[in-house]
C-alpha positions in Angstrom: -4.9 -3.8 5.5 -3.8 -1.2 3.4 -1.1 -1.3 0.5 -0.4 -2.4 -2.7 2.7 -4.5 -2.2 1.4 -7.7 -1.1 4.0 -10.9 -1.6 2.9 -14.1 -1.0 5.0 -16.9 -0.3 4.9 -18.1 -4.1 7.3 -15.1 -4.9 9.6 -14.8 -2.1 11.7 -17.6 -0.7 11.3 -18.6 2.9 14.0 -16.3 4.2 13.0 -13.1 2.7 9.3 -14.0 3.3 10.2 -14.3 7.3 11.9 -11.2 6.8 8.4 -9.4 5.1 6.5 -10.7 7.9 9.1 -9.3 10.7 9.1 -5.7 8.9 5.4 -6.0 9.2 4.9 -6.9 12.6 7.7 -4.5 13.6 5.1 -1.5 11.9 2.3 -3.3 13.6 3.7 -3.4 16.9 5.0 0.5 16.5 1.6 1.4 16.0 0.5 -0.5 19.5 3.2 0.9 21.5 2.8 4.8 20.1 -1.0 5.1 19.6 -2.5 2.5 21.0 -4.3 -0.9 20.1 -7.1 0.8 17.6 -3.8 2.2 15.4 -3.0 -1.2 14.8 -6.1 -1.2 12.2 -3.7 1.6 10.4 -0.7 -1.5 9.4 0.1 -0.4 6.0 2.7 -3.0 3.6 3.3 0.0 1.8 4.5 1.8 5.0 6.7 -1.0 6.2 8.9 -0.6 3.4 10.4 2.5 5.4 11.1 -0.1 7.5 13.1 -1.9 5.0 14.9 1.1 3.6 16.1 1.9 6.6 17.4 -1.2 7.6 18.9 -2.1 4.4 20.8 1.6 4.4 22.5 0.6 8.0 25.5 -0.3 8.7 25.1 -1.7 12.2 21.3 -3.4 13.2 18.5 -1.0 13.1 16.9 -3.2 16.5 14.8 -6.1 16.8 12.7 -7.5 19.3 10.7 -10.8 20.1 7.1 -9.9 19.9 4.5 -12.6 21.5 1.8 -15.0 19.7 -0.6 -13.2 17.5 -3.5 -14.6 15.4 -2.1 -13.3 12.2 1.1 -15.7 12.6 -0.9 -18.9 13.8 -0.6 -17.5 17.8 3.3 -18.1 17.4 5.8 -15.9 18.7 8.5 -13.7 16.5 11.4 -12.0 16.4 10.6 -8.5 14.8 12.0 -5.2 13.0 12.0 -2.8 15.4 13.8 0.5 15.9 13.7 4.2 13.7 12.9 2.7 10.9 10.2 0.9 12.4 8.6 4.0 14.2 8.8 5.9 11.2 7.3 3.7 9.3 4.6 3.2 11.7 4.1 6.8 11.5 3.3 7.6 8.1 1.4 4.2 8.4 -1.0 6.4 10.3 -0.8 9.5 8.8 -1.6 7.9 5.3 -4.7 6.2 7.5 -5.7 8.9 8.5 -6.0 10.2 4.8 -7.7 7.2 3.8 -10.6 7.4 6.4 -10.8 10.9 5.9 -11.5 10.4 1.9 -13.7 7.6 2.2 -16.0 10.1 4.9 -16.2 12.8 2.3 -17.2 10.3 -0.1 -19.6 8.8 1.9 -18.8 4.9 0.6 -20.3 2.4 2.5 -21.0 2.4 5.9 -20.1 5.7 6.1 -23.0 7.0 4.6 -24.4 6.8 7.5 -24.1 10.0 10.2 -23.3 8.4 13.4 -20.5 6.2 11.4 -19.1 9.1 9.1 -18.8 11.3 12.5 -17.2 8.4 14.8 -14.9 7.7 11.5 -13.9 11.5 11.3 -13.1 11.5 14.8 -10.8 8.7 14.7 -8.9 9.9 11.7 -8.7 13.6 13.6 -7.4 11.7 16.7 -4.7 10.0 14.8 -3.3 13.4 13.0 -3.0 14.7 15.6 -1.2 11.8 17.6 1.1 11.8 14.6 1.9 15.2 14.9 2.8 15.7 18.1 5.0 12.5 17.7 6.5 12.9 14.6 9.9 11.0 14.7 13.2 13.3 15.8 14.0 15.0 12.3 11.5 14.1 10.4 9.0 16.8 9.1 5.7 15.1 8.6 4.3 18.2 6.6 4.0 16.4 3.5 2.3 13.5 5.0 -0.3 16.0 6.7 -1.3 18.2 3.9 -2.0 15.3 1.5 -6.4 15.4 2.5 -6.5 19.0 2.0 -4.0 18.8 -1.5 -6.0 15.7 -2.5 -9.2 17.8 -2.0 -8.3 21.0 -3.5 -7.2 19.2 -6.7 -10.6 17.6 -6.7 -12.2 20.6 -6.4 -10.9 23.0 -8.3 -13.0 23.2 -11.2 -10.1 23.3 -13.9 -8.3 20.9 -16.1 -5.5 18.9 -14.4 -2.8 16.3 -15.7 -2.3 12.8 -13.7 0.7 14.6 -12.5 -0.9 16.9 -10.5 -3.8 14.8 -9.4 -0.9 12.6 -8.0 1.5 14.7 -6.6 0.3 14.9 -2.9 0.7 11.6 -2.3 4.4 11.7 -4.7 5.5 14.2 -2.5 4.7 12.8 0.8 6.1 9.7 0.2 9.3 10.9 -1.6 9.8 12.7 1.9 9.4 9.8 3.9 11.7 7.6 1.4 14.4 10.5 1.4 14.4 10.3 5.5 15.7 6.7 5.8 18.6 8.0 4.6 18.9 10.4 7.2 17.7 7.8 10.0 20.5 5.3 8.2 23.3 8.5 8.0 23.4 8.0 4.5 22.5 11.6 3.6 24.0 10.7 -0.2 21.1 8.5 -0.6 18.1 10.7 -0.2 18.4 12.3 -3.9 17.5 9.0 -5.1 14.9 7.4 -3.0 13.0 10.8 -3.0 12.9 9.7 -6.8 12.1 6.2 -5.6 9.2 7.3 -3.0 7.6 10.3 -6.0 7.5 6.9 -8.4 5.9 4.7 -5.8 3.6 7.3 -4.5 1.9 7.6 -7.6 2.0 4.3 -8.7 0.3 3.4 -5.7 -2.4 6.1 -6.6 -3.0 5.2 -9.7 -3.6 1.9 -9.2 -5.9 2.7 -6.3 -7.6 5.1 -9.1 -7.8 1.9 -11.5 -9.4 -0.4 -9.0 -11.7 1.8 -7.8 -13.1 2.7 -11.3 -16.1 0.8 -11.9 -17.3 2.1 -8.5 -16.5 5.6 -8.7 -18.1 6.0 -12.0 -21.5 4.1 -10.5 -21.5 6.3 -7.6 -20.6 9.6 -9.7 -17.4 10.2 -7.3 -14.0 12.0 -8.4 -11.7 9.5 -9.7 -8.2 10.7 -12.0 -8.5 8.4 -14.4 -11.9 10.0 -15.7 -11.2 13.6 -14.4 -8.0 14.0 -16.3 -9.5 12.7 -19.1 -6.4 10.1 -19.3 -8.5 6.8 -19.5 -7.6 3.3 -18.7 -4.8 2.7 -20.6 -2.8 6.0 -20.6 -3.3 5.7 -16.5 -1.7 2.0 -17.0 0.8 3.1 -19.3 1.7 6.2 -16.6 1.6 3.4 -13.6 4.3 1.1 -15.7 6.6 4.3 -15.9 6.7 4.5 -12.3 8.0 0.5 -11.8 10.7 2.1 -14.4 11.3 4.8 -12.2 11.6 2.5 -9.5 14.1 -0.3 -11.3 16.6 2.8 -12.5 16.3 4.5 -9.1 16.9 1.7 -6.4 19.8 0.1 -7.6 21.3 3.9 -7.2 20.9 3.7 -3.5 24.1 2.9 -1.7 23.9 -0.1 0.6 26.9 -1.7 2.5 25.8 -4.9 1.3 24.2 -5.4 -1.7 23.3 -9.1 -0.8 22.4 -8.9 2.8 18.8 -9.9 3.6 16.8 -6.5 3.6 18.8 -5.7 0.8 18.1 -8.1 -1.8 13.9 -7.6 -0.1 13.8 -3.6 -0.7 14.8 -5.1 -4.3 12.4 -7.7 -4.9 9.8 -5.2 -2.8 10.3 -1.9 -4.7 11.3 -3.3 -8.5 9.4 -6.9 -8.7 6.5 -6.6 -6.3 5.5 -3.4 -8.0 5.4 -4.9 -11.5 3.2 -7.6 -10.3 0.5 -5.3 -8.6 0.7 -3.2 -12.1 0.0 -6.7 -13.7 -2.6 -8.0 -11.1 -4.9 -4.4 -11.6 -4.2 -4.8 -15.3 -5.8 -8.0 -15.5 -8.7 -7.4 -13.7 -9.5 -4.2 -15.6 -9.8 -6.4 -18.7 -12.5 -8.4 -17.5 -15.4 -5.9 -17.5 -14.5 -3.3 -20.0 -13.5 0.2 -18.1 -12.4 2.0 -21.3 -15.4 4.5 -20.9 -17.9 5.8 -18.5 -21.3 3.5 -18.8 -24.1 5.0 -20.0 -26.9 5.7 -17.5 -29.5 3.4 -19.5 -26.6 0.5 -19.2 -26.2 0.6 -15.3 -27.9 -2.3 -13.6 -29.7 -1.9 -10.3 -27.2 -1.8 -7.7 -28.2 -4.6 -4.7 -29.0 -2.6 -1.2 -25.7 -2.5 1.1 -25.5 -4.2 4.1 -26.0 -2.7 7.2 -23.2 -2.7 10.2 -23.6 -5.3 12.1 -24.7 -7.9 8.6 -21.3 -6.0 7.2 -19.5 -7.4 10.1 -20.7 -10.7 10.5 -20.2 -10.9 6.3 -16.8 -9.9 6.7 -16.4 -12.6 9.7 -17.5 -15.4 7.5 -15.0 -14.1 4.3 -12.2 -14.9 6.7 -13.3 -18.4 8.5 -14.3 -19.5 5.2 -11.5 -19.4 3.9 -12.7 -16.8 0.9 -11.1 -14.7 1.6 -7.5 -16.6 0.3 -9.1 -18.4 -2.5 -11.8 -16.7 -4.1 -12.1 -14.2 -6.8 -13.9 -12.0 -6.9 -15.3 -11.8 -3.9 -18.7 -9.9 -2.0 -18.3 -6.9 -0.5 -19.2 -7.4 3.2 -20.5 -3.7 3.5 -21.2 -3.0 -0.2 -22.6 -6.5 -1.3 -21.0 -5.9 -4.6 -18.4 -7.9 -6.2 -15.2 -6.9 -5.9 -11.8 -7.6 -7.1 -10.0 -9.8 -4.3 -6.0 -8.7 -4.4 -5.0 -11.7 -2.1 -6.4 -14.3 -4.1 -5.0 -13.3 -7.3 -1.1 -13.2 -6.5 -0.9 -17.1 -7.8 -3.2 -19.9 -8.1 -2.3 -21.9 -5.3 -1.3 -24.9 -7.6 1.8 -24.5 -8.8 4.8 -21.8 -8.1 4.8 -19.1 -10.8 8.6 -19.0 -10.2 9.7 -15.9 -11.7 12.0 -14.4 -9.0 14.8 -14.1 -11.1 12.9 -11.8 -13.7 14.4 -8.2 -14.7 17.2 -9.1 -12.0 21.0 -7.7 -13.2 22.0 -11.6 -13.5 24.5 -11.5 -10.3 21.2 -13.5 -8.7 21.3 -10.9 -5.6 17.1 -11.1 -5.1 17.0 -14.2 -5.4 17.8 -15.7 -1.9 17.2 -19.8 -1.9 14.9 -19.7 -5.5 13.7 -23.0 -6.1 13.0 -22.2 -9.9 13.4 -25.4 -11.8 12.9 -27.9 -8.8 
């Protein structure tokens, strides 16, 4: 699953937790009902904050619906998000997948070095751009979301010096357009000024920090990453990435909301201003374990262990989740790769004790913090 905002329940309370989970469904269920079951793979928790926006912008209930058991809520049944903001999220939840698998063919990781995987992979991603286009939600002009593989590409390719800024500004701009339509969807046309500020921030925070984690393999396999290219290193990238939460915490409480303290409310809050401080901390930690302040020298690199094939890749990744590693250790081995690798869902707390910190950076009034059992 794609995305960098990933609460767990240690840092939201039951309520807006239940309300995380019924955003996420909502996008996963979106993707079933437009594109079919494969395009439930694409289930970004970056995308479903579209979701949130747009539901937090309403005035009247943006739709929900009671979705059957799935695996990924113990085979229980919910009551889901559901509506535009829903189906809009779900589609740049696929156009954004599409951009992923698209990269990761011309970069040949994993698997995917592989012909017959790299072709069946490009044909998927193809499939779903085009799905996306010819669906695109009434209004909505999914241009930006399109054109970020080719702007990601010619950046990468042009030969020249280039600033952070630009090696970022596909994705800025194509999420800025999709955080400026939940205004529209909400008819709250005041607000897109500022979330188009809101979705530039969190586009390329959410870059950089792919660009961060991805260091240490990008330098071993000699592929394109920003933080080397622009010759920013580690901790100008870092320092650029904290900006961005900035951004974020001036920008959101700008947005106009007919209820500050209602539930999706106070969760595009904790979401946008806390979640994205934590993944900033999360990636800075990790990158001070092995040092990343510099390219390795050739002599230094040790020999990299063979990669799995598919089927080993499968059943490896098969036994990360019944093992329970998946949840509990870090780091973990890449199923495909079998290379350690920073595990993001083991690292948001240590399962012992709450890290209650809900109330942090908050404006005192207490309005993202709904039930916090800090102190107990």
């Amino acid at each position: 699953m794609l995305g960098i905002v990933r609460p767990c329940r240690h840092h939201l309370s039951p309520a807006l937790h239940r309300r995380w989970m019924a955003h996420l469904c909502g996008t996963c269920l979106s993707l079933r009902d437009g594109h079919g079951q494969l395009a439930r793979t694409a289930t970004n928790v970056d995308a479903l904050l579209i979701s949130v926006l747009t539901t937090a912008q309403s005035s009247a209930d943006d739709g929900e619906r009671r979705a059957g058991p799935c695996p990924a809520r113990g085979m229980r049944t919910a009551t889901v998000a559901a509506g535009d903001g829903a189906r809009l999220a779900a589609h740049a939840a696929l156009l954004l997948a599409a951009g992923h698998l698209t990269d990761h063919v011309d970069d040949a990781q994993g698997v995917l070095r592989h012909r017959p995987a790299a072709a069946l992979t490009r044909k998927v991603a193809d499939r779903w751009s085009a799905r996306a286009r010819a669906t695109a939600p009434a209004g909505f002009d999914p241009s930006a979301l399109l054109a970020v593989p080719a702007r990601q590409y010619a950046v990468e390719h042009a030969g020249g010096a280039v600033t952070l800024e630009e090696a970022t500004a596909p994705t800025a701009d194509a999420v800025a357009a999709a955080f400026a339509h939940t205004a529209v969807l909400a008819g709250r046309p005041g607000n897109a000024a500022p979330l188009a500020t809101a979705g530039a921030a969190f586009g390329r925070l959410a870059h950089l920090l792919d660009a961060l984690d991805d260091l240490d393999d990008d330098r071993s396999a000699g592929r394109w990453n920003p933080v080397d290219a622009t010759g920013a290193g580690v901790a100008a990238t870092q320092a650029t990435a904290r900006r961005q939460v900035e951004i974020l915490g001036a920008s959101i409480p700008v947005v106009e909301l007919p209820s500050p303290h209602a539930l999706d409310a106070r969760l595009a809050h904790r979401l946008l201003v806390h979640e994205t401080d934590r993944a900033v901390t999360r990636t800075c930690v990790r990158m001070e374990q092995p040092s990343t302040d510099k390219p390795p020298h050739p002599g230094d690199r040790t020999p990299a262990r063979p990669p799995r094939g598919f089927v080993a890749g499968c059943a490896a990744a098969a036994g990360l989740c019944c093992t329970g590693q998946l949840c509990c250790t870090d780091p973990i081995v890449g199923p495909w790769s079998g290379q350690p690798r920073p595990n993001p869902c083991a690292s948001c707390c240590d399962c012992t004790s709450c890290s209650c910190d809900c109330c942090d950076a908050c404006s005192g009034d207490g309005c993202c913090c709904d039930g916090c059992c800090c102190g107990d």
